[in-house]
C-alpha positions, 0 to 999 in steps of 0.5 A: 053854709048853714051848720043845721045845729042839731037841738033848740037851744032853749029846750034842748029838744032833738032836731032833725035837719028835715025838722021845721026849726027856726034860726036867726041871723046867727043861726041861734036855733028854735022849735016851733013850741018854743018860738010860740013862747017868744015875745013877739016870736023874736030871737031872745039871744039878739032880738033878730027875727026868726025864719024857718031854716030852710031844709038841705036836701038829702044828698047834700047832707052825705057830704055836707053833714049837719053839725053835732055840736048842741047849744044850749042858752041856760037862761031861755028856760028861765026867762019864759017862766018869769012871764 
């Protein structure tokens, strides 16, 4: 089962799991305004494609909750500035 993690891992943005957000294989997890910066809309962390993360519906959510646990990879900021 997904987690739906709860932030873009590179801009710490809130996300919420209704939110068009993006994911890889490992579930890395992305705003749509950082994915627009990522070469070739990659995953920077595996350079796996990214697909939107399907959304879970609402009355599974009560007794599937989303995660609280934030990832936050401290090197994404830096390497798109660098470009």
């Amino acid at each position: 089962m997904l987690e739906i993690r709860p932030n873009c891992e590179c801009c710490n943005r809130d996300l919420a799991p209704s939110d068009e957000t993006y994911i890889c294989t490992f579930e890395c997890t992305w705003c749509p305004t950082c994915v627009d910066r990522f070469q070739d809309r990659a995953c920077p962390n595996c350079g796996g494609n990214l697909q939107p993360r399907p959304i879970r519906p609402a009355w599974w959510l009560e007794e599937n909750p989303p995660s609280t646990m934030r990832v936050v990879s401290p090197d994404c900021q830096k390497q798109l500035a660098a470009r």
